[in-house]
PLY file of the C-alpha trace (Angstrom):
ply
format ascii 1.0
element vertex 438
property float x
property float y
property float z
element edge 437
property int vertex1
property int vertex2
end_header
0.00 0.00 0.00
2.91 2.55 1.15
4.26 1.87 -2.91
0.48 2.64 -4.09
0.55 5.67 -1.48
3.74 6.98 -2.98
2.72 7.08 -6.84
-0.03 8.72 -6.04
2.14 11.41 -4.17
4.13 11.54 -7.27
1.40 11.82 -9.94
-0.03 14.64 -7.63
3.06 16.48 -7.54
3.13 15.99 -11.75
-0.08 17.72 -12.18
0.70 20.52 -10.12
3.68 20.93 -12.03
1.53 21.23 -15.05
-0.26 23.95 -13.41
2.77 25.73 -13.00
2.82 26.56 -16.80
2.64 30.20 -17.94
2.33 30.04 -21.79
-1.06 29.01 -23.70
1.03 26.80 -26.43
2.70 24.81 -24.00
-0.57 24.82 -21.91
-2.47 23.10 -24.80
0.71 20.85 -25.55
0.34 19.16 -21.95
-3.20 18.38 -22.00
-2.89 14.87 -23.43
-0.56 14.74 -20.19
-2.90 16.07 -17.75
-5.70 13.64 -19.34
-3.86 10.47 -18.44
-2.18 11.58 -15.54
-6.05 12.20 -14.10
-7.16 8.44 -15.66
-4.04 6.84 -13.47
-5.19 8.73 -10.17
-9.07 7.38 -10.96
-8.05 4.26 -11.73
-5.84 3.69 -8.18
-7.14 3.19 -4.28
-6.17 6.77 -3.26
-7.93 6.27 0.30
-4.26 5.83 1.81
-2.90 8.98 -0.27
-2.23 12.34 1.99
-4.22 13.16 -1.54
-8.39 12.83 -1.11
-10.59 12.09 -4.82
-12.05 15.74 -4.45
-8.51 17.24 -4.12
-7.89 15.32 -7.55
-10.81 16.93 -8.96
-10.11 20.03 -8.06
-6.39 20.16 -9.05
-8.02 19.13 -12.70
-10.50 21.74 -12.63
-7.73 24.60 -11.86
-5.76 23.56 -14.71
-8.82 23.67 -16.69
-9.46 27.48 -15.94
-6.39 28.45 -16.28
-6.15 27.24 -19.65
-9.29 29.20 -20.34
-7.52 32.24 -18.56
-4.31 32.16 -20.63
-5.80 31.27 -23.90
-8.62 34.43 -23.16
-4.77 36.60 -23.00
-3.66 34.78 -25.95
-6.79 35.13 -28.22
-7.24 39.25 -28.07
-8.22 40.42 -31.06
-5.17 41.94 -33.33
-7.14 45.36 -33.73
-7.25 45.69 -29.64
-3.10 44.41 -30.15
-2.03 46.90 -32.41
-3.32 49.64 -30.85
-1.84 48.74 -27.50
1.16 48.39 -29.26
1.32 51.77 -30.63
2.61 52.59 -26.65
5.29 50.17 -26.47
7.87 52.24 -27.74
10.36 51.56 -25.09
11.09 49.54 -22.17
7.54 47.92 -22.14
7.80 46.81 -25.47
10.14 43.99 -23.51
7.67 43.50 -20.72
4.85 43.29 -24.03
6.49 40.24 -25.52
7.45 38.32 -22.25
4.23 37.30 -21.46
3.13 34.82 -23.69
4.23 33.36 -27.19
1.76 34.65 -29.13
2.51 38.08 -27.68
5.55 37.84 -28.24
5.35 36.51 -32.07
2.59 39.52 -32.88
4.69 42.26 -31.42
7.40 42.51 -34.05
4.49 42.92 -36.79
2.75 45.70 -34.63
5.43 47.68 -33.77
6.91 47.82 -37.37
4.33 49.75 -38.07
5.18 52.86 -35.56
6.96 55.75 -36.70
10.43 54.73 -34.96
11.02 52.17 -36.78
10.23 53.62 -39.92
13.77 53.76 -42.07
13.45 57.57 -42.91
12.71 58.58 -39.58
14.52 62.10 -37.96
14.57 63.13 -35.00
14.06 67.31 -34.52
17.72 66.86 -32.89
20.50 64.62 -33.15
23.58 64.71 -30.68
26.76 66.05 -32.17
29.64 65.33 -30.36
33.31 66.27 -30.75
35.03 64.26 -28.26
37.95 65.88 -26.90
39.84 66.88 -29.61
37.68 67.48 -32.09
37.70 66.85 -35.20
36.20 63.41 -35.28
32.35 64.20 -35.16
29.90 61.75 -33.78
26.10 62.25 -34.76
23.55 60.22 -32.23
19.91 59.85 -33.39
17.79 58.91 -30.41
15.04 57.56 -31.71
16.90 55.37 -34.19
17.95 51.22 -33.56
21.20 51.98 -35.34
21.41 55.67 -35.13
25.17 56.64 -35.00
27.26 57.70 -37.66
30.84 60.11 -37.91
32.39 62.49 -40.05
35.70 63.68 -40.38
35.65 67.67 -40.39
39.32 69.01 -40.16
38.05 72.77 -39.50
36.68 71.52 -36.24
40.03 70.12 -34.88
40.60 70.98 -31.26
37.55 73.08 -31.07
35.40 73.69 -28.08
31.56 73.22 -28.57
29.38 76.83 -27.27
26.03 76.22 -28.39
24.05 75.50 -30.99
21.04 77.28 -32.77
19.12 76.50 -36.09
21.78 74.09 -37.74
24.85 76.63 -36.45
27.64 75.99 -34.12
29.33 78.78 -32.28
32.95 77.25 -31.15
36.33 78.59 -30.38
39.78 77.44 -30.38
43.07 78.82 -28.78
46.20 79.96 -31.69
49.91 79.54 -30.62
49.74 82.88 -28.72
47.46 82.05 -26.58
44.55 84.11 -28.22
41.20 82.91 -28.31
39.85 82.35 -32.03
35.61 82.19 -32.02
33.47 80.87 -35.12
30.27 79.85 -36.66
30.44 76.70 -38.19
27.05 74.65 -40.04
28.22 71.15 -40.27
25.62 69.86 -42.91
26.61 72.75 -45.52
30.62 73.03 -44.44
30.11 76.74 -43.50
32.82 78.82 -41.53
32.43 82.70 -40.59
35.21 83.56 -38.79
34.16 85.95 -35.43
36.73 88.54 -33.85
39.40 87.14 -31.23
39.65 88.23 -27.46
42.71 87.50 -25.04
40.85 85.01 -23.18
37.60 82.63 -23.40
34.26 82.67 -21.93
32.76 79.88 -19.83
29.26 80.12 -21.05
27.85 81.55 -24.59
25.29 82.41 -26.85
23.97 83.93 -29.71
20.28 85.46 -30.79
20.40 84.45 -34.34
21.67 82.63 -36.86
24.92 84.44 -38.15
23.32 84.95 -41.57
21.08 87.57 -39.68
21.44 91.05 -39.92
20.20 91.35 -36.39
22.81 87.88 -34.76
24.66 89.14 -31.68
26.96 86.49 -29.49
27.36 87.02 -25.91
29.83 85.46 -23.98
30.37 84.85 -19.95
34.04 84.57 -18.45
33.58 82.04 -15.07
34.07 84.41 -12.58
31.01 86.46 -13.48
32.24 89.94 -12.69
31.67 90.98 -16.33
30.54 89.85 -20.06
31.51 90.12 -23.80
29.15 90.74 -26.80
29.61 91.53 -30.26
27.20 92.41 -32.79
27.16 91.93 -36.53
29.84 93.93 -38.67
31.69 94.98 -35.16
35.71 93.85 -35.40
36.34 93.62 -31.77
34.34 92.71 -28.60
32.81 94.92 -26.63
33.23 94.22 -22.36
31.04 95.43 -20.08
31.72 94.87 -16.09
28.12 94.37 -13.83
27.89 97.15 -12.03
26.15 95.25 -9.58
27.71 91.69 -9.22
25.88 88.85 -8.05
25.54 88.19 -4.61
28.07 86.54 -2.40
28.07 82.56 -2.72
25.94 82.83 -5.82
28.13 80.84 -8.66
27.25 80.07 -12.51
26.71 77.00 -13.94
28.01 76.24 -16.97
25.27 75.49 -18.89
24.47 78.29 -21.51
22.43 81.44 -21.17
19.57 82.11 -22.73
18.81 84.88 -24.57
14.80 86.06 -24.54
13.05 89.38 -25.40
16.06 91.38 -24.84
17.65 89.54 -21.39
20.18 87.00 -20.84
19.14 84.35 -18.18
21.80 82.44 -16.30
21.26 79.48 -14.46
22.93 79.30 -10.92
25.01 76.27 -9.66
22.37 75.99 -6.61
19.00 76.34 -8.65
19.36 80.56 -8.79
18.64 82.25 -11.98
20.13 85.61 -12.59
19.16 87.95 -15.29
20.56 91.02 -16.75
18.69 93.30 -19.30
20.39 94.13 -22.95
17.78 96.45 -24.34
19.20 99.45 -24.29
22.55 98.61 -25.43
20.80 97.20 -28.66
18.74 99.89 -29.34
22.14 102.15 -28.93
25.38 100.58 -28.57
27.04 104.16 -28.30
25.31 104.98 -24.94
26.85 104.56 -21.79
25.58 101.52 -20.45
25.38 100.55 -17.39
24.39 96.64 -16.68
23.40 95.18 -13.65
21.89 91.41 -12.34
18.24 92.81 -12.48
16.74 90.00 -11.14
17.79 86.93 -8.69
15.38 84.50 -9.10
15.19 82.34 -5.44
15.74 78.80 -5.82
12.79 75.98 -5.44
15.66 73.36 -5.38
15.34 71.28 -2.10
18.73 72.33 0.24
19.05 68.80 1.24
19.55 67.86 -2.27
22.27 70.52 -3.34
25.49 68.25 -2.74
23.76 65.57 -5.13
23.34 67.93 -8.03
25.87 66.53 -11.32
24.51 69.32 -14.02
21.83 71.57 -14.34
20.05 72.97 -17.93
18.57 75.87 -19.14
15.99 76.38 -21.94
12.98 77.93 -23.30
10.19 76.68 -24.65
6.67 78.16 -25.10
7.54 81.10 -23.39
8.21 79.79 -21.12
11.97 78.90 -19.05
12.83 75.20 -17.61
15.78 74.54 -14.83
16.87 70.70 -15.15
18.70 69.37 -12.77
20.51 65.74 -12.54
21.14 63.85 -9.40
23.20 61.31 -8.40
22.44 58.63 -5.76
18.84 59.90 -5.40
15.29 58.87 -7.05
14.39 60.76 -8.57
17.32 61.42 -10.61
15.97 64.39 -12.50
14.38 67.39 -11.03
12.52 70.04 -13.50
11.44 74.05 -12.71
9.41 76.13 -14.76
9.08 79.81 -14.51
7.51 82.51 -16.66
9.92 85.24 -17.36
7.17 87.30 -18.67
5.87 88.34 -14.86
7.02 90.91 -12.99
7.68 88.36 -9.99
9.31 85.42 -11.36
9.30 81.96 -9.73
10.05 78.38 -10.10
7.45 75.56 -10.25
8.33 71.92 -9.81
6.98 70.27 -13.03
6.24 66.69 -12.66
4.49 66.24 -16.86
6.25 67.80 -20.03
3.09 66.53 -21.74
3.61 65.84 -25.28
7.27 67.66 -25.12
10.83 66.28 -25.88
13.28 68.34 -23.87
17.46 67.67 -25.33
19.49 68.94 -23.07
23.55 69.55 -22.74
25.80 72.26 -21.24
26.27 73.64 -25.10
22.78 73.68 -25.92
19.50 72.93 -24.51
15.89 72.77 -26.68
12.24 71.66 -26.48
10.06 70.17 -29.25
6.97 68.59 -29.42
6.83 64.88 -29.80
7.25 63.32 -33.13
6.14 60.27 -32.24
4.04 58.51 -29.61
5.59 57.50 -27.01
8.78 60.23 -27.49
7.22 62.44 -25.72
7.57 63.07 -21.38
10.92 62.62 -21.41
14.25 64.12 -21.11
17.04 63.64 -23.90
20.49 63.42 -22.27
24.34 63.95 -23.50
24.68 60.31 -22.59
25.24 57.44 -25.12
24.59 53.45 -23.94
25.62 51.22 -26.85
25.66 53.87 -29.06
22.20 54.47 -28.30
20.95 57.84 -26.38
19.64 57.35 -23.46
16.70 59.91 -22.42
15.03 60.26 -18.85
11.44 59.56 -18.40
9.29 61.56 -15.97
5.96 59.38 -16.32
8.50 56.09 -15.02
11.17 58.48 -12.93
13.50 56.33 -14.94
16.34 56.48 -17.54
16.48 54.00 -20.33
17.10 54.14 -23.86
14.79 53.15 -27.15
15.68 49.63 -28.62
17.25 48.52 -25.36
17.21 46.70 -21.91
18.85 49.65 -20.57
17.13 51.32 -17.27
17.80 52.94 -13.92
15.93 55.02 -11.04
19.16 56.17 -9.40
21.95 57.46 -12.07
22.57 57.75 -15.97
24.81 54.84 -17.12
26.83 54.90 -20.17
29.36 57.46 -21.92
28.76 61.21 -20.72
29.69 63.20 -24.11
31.06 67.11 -23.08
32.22 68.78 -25.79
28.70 68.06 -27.21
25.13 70.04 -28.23
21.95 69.29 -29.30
21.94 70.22 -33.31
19.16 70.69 -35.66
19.85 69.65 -38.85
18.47 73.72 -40.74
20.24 73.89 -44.13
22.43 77.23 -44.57
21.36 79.65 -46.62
24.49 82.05 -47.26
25.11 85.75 -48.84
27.92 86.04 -51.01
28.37 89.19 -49.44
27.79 88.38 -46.18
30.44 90.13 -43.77
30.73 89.77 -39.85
0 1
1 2
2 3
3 4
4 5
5 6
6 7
7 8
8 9
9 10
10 11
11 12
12 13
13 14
14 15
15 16
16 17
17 18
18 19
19 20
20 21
21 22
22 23
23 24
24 25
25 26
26 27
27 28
28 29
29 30
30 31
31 32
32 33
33 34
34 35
35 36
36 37
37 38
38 39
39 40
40 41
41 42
42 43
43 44
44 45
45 46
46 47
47 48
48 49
49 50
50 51
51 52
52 53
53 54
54 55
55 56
56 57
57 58
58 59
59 60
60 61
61 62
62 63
63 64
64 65
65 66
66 67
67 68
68 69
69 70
70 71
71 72
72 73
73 74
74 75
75 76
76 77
77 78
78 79
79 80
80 81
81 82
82 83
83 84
84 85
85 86
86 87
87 88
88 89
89 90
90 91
91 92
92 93
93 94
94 95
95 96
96 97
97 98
98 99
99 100
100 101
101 102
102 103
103 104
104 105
105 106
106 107
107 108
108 109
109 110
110 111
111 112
112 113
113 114
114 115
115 116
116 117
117 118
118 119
119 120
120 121
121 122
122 123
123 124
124 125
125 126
126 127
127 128
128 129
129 130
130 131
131 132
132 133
133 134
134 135
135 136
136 137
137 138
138 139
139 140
140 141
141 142
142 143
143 144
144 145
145 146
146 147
147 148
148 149
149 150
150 151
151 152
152 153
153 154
154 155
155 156
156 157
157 158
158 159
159 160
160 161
161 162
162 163
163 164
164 165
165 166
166 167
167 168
168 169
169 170
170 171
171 172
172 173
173 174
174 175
175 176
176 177
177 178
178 179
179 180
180 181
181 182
182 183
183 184
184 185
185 186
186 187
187 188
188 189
189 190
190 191
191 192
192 193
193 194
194 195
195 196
196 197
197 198
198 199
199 200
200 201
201 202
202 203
203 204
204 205
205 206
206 207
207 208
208 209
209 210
210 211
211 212
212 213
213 214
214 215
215 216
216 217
217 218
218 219
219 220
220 221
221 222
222 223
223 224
224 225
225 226
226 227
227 228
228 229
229 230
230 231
231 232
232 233
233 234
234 235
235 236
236 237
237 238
238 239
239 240
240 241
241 242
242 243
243 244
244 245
245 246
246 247
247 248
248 249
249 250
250 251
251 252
252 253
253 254
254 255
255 256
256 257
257 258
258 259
259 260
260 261
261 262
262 263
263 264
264 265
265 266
266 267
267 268
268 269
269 270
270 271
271 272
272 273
273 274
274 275
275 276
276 277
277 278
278 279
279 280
280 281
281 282
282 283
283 284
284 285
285 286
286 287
287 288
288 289
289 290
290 291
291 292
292 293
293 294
294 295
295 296
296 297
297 298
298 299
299 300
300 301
301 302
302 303
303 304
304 305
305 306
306 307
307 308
308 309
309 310
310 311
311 312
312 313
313 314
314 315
315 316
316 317
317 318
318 319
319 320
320 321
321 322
322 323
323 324
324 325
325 326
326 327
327 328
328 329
329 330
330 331
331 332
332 333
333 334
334 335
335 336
336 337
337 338
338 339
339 340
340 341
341 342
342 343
343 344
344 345
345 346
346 347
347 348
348 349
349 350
350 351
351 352
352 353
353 354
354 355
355 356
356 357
357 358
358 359
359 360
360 361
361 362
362 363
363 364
364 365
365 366
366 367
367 368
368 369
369 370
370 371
371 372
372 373
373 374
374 375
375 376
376 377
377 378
378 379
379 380
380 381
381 382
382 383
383 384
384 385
385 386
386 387
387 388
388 389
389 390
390 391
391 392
392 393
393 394
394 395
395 396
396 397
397 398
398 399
399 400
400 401
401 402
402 403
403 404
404 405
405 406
406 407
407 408
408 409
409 410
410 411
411 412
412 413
413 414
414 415
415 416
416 417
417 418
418 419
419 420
420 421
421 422
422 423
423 424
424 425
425 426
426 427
427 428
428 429
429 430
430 431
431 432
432 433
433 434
434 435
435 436
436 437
């Protein structure tokens, strides 16, 4: 009886294996399995069993439903697929085709279909990176599988990245004296206008307009902050101005770029500060004496407690409005966003937890908003960071970073390759007077 007792145990402990299944196909392929392993447990004296008839019964009637309930799963109709497919765009397009194998078969076919995978496919920005040197240049496309390519350009040897507007680079480089050489470059039509030199660089710079515009000015910002540079179009030397009015004590900038707006420069603080100066009047008439000043100092909404874990911050406008990003290290989140309006006369920051249907790019040269080209592109934060040569973006709706076409994520930090002498870069083609002079 104790040998009778024992194969019953061990036909038991079969079936609940069975039950253990996940996946509809291999569900359906152990039936004929279940079937006779049932027959053999009818067929035997189970009174000595730790296992009762009704606890038979009952183990076959579980397996039944839950065939039912993973072959309801499996059998959605491919209308109600695709369109919840059309979201996968990103890390739950993994999660999409784990759970069963005819989700996992149909997902390839749906998600062809989206715009990202779509061959001809641009993104508003691509990263352009320099690497130390220069010279070799590195193009990222973020929402591409295989979006990397490089380009030798020899008049961008040794270079340092400023920023980037409309397809132009503003850059300088340092000649054997020392001097500091500044230029516009456009990479797509091999365009160089040469800017005037000054004895030293600036930390930070910027300029309104693209160089081919009668109205482009480029201001620049030395680190120590006491003073700035800027120099219109068709002026041979720079013009520096000292702040009257400095910014207050323990107040540093960061080193992301201004931004220029209506007439102001706004510069982002190392501890969540934004200072702002007003260049109205020296446009309207550059022979004045001017006299410039930090006109505003916006207070911080950053949290104090956070300060020591702050890597970068960013600066840009969109909509009219200004954003503050802010990475952190060792904390979740790892991204922290402001928005302001500089348009009131009492400016503050607002934590922003949704950018909606926005795609912010941001680096130290360069920082830019545009609204989402594709679903699921959209919420999220496009970083100077490269993972297997793909980009990696952070996304406020998971308070996660990850990349597209990858198993890539984290809550903490940004993994991969941190680009520096880097910008965002629309690809604008150049359109160039013969004529045109600086």
């Amino acid at each position: 009886m104790e040998d009778q007792s024992s194969d019953v145990d061990g036909l038991v402990y079969a079936l609940n294996e069975l039950l253990n299944i996940q996946d509809v196909q291999e569900l359906e392929l152990a039936s004929p399995n279940v079937e006779a392993l049932v027959d053999t447990l009818h067929s035997l004296d189970i009174q000595e069993s730790k296992y009762a008839s009704s606890d038979v019964e009952k183990l076959e009637s579980s397996f039944e439903k839950k065939g039912e309930l993973l072959a309801s799963w499996s059998e959605l109709p491919p209308e109600f697929l695709y369109q919840v497919s059309e979201h996968f765009l990103d890390l739950d397009s993994s999660n999409f085709r784990a759970t069963c194998k005819s989700w996992r078969s149909s997902a390839p076919i749906f998600r062809c279909r989206t715009l990202l995978d779509t061959p001809d496919f641009e993104s508003p920005y691509n990263l352009m990176s320099l690497g130390v040197l220069g010279n070799k240049c590195r193009f990222f496309h973020p929402l591409k599988c295989n979006g990397t390519n490089q380009k030798d350009i020899p008049a961008l040897l040794g270079a340092r990245l400023h920023y980037s507007k409309k397809g132009w680079l503003l850059l300088s480089a340092n000649d054997r004296r020392g001097d500091c050489h500044f230029f516009f470059f456009h990479p797509f039509n091999m365009i160089k206008i040469e800017l005037p030199t000054n004895p030293y660089s600036f930390e930070t710079m910027s300029f309104s307009s693209p160089p081919t515009s009668k109205d482009c000015f480029v201001i620049g910002i030395p680190f120590w902050g006491y003073e700035f540079g800027i120099v219109r179009r068709g002026e041979e030397s720079w013009n520096i101005f000292r702040f009257k009015r400095s910014l207050p004590k323990g107040i540093l900038l960061s080193n992301c770029n201004p931004i220029l707006y209506n007439g102001r420069c706004y510069c982002l603080c190392e501890s969540g500060e934004l200072g702002v100066f007003d260049l109205n009047e020296y446009l309207r008439n550059p022979e004045c004496q001017n006299s410039f000043h930090w006109t505003h100092i916006v207070p911080s909404e950053f949290p104090v407690e956070l300060l020591d874990s702050v890597l970068q911050g960013y600066l840009l406008e969109s909509n009219g409005q200004l954003f503050s990003v802010f990475e952190l290290c060792g904390h979740a989140p790892c991204f922290n966003v402001f928005s302001l309006n500089p348009n009131k006369s009492r400016m503050k920051w607002h934590a922003v937890k949704n950018l909606r249907d926005q795609m912010f790019y941001v680096s130290a040269a360069g920082s830019f908003s545009e609204t989402a080209v594709a679903r699921g592109a959209g919420n999220k934060i496009y970083l100077p960071n490269v993972q297997d040569n793909r980009c990696v973006f952070y996304s406020l709706k998971k308070k996660m970073c990850g990349s597209f076409f990858s198993e890539y994520s984290t809550r903490t930090s940004t993994h991969g390759k941190e680009h520096t002498n880097c910008t965002w870069i629309k690809r604008t083609p150049a359109t160039l007077d013969e004529n045109l002079k600086w």
